[in-house]
Backbone as XML, in Angstrom:
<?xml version="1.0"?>
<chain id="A" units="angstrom">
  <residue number="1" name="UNK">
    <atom name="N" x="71.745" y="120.359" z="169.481"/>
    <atom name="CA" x="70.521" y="120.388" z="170.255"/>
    <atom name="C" x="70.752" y="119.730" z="171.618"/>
  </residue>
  <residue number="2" name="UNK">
    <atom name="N" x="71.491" y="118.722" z="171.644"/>
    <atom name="CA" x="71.761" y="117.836" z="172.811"/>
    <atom name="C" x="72.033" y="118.731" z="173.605"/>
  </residue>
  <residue number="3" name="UNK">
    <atom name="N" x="73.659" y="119.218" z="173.510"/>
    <atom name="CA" x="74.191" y="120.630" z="174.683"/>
    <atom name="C" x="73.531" y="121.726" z="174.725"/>
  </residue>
  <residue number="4" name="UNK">
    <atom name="N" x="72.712" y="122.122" z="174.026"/>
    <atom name="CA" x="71.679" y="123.294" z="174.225"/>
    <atom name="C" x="70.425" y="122.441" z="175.553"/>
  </residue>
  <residue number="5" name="UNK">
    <atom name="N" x="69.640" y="121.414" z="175.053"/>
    <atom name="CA" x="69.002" y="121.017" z="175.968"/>
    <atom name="C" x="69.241" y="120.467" z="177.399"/>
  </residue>
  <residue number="6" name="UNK">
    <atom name="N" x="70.062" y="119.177" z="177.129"/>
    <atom name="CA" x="70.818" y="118.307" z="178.233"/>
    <atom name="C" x="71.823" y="119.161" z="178.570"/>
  </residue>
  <residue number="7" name="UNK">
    <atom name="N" x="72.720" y="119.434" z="178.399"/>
    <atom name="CA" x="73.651" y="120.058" z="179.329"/>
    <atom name="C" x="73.693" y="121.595" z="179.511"/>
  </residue>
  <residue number="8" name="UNK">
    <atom name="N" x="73.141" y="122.467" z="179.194"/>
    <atom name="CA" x="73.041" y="123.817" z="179.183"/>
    <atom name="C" x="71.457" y="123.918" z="179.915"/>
  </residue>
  <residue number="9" name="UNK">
    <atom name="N" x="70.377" y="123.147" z="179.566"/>
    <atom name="CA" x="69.295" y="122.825" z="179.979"/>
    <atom name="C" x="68.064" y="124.391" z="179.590"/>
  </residue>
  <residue number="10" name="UNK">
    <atom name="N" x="68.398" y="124.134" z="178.426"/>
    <atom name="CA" x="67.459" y="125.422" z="177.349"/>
    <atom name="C" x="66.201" y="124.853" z="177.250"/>
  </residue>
  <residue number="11" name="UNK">
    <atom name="N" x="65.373" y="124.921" z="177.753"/>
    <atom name="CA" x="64.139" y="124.580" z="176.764"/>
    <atom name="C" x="64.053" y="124.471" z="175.021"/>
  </residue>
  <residue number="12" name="UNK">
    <atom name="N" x="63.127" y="123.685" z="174.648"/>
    <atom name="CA" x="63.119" y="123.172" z="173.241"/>
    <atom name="C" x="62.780" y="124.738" z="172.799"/>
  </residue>
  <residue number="13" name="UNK">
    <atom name="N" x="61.603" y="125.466" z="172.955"/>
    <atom name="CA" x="62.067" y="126.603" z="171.681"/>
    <atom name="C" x="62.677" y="127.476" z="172.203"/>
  </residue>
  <residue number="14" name="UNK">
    <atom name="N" x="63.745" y="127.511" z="173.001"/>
    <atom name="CA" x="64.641" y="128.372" z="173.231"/>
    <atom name="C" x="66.026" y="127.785" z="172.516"/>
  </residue>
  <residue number="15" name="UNK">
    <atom name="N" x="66.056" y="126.854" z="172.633"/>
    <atom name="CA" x="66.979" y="126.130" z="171.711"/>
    <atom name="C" x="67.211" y="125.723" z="170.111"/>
  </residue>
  <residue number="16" name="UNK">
    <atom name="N" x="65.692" y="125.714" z="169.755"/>
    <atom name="CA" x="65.442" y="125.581" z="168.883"/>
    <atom name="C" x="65.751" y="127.241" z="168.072"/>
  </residue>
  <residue number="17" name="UNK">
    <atom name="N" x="65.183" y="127.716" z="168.596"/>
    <atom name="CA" x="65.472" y="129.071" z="168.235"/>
    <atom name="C" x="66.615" y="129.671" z="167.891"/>
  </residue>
  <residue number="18" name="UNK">
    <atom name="N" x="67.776" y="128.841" z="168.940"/>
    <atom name="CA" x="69.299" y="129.247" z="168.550"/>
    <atom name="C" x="69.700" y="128.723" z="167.411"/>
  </residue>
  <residue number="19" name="UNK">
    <atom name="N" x="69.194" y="127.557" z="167.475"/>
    <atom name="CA" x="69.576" y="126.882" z="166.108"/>
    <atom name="C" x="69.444" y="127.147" z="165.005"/>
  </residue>
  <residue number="20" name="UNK">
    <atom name="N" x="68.119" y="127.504" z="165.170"/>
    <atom name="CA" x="67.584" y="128.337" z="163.930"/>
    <atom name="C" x="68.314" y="129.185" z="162.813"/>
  </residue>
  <residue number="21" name="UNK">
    <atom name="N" x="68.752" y="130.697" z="163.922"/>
    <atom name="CA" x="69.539" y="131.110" z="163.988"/>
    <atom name="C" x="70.746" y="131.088" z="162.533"/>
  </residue>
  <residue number="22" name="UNK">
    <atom name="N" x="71.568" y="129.692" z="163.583"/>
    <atom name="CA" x="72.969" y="129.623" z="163.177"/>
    <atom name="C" x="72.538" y="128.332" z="162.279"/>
  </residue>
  <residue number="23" name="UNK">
    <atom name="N" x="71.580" y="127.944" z="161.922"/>
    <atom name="CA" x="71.272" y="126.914" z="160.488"/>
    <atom name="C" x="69.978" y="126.922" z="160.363"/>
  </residue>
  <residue number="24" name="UNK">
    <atom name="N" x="69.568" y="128.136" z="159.598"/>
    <atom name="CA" x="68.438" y="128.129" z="159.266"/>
    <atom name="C" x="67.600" y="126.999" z="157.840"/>
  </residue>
  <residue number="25" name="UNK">
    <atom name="N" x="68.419" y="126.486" z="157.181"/>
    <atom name="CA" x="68.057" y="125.821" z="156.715"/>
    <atom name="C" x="68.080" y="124.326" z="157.268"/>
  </residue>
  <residue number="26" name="UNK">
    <atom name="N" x="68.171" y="123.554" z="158.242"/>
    <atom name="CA" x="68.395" y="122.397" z="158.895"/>
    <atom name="C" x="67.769" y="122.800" z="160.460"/>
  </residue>
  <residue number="27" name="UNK">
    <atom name="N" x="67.111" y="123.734" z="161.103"/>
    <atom name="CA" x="66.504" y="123.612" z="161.999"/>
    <atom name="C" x="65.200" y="124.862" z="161.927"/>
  </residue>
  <residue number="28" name="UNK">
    <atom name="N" x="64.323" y="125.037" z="162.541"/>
    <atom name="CA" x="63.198" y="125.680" z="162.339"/>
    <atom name="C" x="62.815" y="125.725" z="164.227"/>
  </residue>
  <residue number="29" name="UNK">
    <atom name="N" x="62.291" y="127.256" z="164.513"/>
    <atom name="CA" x="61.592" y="127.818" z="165.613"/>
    <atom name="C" x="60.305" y="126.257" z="165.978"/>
  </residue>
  <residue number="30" name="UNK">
    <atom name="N" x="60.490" y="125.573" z="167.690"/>
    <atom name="CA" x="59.552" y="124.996" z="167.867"/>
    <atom name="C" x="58.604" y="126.060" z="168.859"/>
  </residue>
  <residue number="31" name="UNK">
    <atom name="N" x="57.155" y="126.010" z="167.788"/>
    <atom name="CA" x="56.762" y="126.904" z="168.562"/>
    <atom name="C" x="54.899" y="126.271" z="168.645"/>
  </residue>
  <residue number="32" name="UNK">
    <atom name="N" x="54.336" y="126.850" z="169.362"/>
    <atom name="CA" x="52.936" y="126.543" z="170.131"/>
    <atom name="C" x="52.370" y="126.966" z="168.626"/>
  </residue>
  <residue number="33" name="UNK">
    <atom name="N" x="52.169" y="127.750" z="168.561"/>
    <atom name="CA" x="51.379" y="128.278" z="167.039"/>
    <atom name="C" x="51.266" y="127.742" z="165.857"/>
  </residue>
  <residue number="34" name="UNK">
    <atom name="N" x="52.818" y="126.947" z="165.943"/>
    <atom name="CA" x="53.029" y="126.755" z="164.977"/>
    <atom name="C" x="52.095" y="125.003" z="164.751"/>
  </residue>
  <residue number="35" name="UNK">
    <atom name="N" x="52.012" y="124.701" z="166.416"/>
    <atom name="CA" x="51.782" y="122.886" z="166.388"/>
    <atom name="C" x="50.267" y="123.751" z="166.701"/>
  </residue>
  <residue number="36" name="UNK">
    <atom name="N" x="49.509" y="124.514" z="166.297"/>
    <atom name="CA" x="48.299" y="124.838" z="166.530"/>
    <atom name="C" x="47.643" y="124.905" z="164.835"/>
  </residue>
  <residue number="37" name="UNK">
    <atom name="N" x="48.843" y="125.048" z="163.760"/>
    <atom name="CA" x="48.210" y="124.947" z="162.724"/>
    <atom name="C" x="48.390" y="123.607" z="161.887"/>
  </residue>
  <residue number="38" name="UNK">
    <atom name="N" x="49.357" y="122.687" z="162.482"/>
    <atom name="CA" x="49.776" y="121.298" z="162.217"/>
    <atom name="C" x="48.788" y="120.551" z="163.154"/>
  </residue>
  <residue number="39" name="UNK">
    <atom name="N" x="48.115" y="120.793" z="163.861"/>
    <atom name="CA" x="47.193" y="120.058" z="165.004"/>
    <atom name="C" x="47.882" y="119.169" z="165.828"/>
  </residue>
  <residue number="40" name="UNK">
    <atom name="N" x="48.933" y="118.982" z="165.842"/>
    <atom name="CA" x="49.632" y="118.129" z="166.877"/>
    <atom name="C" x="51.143" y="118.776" z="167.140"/>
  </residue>
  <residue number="41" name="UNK">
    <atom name="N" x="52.044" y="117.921" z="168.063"/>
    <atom name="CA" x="53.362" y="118.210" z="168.587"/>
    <atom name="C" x="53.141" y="118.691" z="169.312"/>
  </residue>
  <residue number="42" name="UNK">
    <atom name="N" x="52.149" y="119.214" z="170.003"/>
    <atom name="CA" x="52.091" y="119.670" z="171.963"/>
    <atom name="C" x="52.855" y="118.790" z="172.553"/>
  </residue>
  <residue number="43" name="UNK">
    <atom name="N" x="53.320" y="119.509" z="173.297"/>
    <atom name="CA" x="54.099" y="119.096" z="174.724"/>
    <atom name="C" x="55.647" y="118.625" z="173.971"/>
  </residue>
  <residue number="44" name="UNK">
    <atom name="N" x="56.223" y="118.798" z="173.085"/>
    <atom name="CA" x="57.218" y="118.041" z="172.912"/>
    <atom name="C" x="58.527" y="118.888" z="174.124"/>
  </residue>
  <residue number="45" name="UNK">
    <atom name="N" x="58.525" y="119.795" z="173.996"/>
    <atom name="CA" x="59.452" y="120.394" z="175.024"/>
    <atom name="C" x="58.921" y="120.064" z="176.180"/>
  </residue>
  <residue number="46" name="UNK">
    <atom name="N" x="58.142" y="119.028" z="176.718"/>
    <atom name="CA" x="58.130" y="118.552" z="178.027"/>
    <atom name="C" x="58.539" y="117.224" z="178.232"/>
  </residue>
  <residue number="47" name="UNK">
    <atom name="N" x="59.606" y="116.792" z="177.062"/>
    <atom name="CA" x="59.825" y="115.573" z="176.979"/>
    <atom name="C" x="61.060" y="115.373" z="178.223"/>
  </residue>
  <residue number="48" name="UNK">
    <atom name="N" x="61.157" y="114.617" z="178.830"/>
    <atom name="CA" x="62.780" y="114.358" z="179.812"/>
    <atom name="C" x="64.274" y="114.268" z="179.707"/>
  </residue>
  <residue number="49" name="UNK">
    <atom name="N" x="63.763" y="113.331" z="178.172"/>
    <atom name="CA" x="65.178" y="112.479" z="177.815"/>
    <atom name="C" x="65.411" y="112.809" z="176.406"/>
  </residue>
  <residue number="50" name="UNK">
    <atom name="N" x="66.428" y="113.411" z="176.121"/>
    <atom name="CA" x="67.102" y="113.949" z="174.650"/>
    <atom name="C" x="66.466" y="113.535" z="173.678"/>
  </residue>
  <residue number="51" name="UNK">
    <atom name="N" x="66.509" y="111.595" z="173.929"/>
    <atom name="CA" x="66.304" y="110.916" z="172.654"/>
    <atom name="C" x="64.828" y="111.119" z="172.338"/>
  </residue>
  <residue number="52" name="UNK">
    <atom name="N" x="63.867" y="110.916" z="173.228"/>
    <atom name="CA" x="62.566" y="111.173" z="172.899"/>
    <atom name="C" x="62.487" y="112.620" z="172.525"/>
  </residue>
  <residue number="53" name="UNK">
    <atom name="N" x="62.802" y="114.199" z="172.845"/>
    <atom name="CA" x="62.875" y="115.219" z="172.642"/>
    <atom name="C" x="63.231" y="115.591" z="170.998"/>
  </residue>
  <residue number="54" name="UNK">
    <atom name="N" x="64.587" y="114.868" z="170.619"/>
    <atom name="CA" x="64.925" y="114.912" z="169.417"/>
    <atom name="C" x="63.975" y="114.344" z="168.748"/>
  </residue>
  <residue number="55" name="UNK">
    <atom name="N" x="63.794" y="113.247" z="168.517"/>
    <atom name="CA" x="63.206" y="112.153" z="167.851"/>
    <atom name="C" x="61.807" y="112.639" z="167.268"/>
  </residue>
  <residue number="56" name="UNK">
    <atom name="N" x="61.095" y="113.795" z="168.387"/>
    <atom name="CA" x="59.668" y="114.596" z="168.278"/>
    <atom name="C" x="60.116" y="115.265" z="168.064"/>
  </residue>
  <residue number="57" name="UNK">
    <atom name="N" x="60.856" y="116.476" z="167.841"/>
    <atom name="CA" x="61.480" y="117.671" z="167.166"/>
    <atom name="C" x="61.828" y="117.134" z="165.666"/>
  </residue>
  <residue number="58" name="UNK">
    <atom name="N" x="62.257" y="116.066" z="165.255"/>
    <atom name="CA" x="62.621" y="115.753" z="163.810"/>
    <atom name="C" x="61.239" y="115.710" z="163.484"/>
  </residue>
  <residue number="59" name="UNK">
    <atom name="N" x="60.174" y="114.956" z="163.486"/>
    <atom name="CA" x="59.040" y="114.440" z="163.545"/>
    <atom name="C" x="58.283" y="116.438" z="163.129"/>
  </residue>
  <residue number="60" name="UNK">
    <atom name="N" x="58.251" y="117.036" z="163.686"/>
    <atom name="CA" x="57.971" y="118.470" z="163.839"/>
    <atom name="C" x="58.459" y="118.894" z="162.888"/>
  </residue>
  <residue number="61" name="UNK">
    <atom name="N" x="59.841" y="118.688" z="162.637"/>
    <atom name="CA" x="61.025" y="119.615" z="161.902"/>
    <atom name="C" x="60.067" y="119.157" z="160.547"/>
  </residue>
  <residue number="62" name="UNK">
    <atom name="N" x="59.828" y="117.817" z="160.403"/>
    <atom name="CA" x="59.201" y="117.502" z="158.839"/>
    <atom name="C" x="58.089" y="117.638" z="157.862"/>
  </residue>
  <residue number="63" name="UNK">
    <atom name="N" x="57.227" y="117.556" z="159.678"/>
    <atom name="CA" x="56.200" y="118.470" z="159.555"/>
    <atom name="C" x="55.353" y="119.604" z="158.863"/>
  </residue>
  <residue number="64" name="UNK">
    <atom name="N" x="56.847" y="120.830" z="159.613"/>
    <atom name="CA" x="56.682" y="121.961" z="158.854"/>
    <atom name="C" x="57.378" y="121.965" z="157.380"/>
  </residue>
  <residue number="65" name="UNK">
    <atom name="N" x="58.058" y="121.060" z="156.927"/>
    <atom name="CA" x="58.877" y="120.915" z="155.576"/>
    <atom name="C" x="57.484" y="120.926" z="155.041"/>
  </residue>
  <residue number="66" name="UNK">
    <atom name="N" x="57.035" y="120.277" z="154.995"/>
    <atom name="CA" x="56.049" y="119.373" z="154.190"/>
    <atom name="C" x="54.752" y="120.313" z="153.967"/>
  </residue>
  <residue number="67" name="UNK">
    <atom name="N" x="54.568" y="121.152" z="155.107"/>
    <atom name="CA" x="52.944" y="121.728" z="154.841"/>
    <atom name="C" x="53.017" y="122.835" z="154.013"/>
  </residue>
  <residue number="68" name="UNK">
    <atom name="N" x="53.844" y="123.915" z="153.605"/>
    <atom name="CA" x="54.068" y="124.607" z="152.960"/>
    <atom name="C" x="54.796" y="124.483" z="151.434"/>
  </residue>
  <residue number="69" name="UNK">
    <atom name="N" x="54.463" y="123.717" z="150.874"/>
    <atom name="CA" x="54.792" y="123.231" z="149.490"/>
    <atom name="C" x="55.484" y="124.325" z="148.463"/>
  </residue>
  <residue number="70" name="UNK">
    <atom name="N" x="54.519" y="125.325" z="148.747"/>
    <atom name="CA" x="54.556" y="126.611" z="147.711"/>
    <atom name="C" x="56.179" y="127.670" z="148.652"/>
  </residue>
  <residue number="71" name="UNK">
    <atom name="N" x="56.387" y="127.762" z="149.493"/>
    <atom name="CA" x="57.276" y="128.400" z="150.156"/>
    <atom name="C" x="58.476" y="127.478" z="150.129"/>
  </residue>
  <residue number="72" name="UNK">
    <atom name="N" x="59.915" y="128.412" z="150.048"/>
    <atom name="CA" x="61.099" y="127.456" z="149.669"/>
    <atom name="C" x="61.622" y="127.275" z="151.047"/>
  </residue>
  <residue number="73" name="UNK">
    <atom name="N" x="61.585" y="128.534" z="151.426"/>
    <atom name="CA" x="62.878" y="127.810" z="152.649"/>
    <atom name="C" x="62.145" y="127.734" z="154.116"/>
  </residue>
  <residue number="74" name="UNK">
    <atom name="N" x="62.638" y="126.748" z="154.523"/>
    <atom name="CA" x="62.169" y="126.575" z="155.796"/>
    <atom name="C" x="62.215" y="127.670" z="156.919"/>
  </residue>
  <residue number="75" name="UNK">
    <atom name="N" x="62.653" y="128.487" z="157.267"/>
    <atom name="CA" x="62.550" y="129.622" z="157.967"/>
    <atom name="C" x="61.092" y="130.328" z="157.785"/>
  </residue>
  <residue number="76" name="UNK">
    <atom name="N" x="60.871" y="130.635" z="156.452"/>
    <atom name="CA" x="59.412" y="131.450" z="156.098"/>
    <atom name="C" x="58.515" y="130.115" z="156.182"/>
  </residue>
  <residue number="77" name="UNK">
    <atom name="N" x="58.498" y="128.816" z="156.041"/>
    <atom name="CA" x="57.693" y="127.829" z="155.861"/>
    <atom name="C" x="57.301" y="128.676" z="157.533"/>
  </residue>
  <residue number="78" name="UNK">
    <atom name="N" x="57.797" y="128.053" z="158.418"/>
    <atom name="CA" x="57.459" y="128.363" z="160.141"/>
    <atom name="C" x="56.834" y="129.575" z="160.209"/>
  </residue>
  <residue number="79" name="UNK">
    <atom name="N" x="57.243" y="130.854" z="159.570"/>
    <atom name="CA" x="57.115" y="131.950" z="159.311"/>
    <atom name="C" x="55.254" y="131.928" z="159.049"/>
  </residue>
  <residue number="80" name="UNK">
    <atom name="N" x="54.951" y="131.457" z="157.956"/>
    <atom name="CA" x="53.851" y="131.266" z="157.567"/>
    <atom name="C" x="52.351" y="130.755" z="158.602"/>
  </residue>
  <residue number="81" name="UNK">
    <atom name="N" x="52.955" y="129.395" z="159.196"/>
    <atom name="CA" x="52.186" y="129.448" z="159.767"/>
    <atom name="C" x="52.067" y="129.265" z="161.124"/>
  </residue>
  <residue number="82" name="UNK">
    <atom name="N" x="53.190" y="130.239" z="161.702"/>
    <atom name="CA" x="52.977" y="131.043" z="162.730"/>
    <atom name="C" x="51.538" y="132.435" z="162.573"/>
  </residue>
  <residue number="83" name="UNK">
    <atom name="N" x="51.855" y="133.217" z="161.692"/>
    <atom name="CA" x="51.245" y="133.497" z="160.969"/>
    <atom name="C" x="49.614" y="133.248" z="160.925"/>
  </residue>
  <residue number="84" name="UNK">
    <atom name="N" x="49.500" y="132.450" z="160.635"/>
    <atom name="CA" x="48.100" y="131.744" z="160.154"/>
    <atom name="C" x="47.847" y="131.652" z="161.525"/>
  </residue>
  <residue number="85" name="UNK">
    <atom name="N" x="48.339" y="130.822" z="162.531"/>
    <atom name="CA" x="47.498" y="130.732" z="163.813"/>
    <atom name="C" x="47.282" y="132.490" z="164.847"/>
  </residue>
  <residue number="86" name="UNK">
    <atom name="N" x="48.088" y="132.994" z="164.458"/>
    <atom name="CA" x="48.220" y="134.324" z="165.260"/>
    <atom name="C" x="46.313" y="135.575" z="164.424"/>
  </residue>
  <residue number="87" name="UNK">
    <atom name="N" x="46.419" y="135.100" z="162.998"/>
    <atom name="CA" x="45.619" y="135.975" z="162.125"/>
    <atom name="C" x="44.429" y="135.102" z="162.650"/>
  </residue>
  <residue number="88" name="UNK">
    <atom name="N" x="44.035" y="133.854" z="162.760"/>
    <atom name="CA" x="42.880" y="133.193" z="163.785"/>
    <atom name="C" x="42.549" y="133.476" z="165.041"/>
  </residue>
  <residue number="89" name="UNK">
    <atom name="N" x="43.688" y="133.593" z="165.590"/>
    <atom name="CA" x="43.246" y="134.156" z="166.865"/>
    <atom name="C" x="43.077" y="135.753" z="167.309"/>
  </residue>
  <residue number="90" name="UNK">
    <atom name="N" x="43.253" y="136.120" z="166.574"/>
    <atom name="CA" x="43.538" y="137.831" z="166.762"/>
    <atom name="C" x="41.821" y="137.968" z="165.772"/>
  </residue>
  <residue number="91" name="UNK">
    <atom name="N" x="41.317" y="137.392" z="164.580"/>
    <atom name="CA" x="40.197" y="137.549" z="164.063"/>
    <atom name="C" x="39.027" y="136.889" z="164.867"/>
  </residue>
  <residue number="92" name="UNK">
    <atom name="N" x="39.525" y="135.902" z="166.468"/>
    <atom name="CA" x="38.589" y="135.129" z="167.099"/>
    <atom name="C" x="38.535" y="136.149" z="167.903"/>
  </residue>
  <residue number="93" name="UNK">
    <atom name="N" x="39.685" y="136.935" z="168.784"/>
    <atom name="CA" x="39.874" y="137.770" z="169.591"/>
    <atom name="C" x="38.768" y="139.089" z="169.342"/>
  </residue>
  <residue number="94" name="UNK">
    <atom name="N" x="38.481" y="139.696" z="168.505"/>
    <atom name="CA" x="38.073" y="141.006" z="167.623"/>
    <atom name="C" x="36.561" y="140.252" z="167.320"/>
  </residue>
  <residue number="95" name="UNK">
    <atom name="N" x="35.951" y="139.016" z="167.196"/>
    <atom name="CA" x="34.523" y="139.441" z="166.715"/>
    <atom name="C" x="34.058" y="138.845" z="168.728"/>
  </residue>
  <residue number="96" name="UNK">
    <atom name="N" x="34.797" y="138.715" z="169.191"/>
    <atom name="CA" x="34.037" y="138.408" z="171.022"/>
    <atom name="C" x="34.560" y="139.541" z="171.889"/>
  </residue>
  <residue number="97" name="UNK">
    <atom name="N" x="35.031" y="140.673" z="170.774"/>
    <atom name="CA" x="35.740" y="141.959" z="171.214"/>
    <atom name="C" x="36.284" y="141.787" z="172.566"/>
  </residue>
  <residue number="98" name="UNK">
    <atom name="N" x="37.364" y="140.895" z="172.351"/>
    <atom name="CA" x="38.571" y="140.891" z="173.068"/>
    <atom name="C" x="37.926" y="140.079" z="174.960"/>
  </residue>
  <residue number="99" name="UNK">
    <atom name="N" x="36.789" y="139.426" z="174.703"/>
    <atom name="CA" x="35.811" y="139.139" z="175.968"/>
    <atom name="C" x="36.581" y="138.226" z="176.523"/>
  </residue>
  <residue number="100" name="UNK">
    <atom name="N" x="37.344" y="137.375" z="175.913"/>
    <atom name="CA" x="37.977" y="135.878" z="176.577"/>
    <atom name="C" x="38.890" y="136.419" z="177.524"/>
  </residue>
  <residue number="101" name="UNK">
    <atom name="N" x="39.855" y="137.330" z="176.672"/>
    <atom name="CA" x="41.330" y="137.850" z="177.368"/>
    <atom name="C" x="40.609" y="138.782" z="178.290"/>
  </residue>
  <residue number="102" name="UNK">
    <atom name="N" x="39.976" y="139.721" z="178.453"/>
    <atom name="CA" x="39.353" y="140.433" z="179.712"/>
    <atom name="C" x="39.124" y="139.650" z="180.763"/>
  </residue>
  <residue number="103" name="UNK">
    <atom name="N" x="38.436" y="138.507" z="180.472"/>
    <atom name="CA" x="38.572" y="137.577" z="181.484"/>
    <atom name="C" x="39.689" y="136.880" z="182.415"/>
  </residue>
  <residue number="104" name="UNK">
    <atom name="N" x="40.527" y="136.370" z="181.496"/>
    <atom name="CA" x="42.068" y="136.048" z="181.535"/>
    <atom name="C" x="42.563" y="137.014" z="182.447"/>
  </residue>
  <residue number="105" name="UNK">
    <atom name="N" x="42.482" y="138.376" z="181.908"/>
    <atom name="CA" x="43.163" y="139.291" z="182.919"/>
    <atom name="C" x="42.633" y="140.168" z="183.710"/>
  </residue>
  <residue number="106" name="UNK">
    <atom name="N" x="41.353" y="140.147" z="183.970"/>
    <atom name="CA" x="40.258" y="141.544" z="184.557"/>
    <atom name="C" x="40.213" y="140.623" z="185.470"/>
  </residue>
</chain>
């Protein structure tokens, strides 16, 4: 994660993502959706310094271990509730028939 962030200078879920990847069981996608159904970990990819970056990415990483009890591997744990925040917003999107994002972009 270090040379993906600090010296290559990837953003956290772009990095995270690689990791993913190539150890899916020891790293997991950091993603907005995902800290939308955990209610916290915003902003961690705006952290400066590795150690604070990591330190909130483990913190995250355990996060998602933990909320999905019934699901084994961590890949589908993220999977899930990515998931869950996308089926909220797409069912918030559809009963204000799509009024917010028209705005956003009209």
């Amino acid at each position: 994660m270090r040379i993906l962030t600090a010296d290559w200078k990837f953003r956290l879920p772009m990095a995270s993502a690689i990791l993913t990847v190539l150890y899916p069981e020891a790293f997991t996608v950091y993603d907005v959706r995902v800290c939308d159904e955990l209610g916290k970990h915003y902003g961690i990819q705006d952290r400066s310094k590795f150690d604070g970056l990591w330190a909130d990415y483990c913190v995250y990483l355990q996060d998602v271990r933990d909320r999905e009890p019934s699901v084994l591997k961590l890949r589908d744990k993220d999977r899930v509730l990515w998931a869950r925040s996308f089926e909220k917003q797409l069912r918030e999107d559809i009963s204000t028939l799509f009024s917010k994002d028209q705005a956003r972009h009209g």
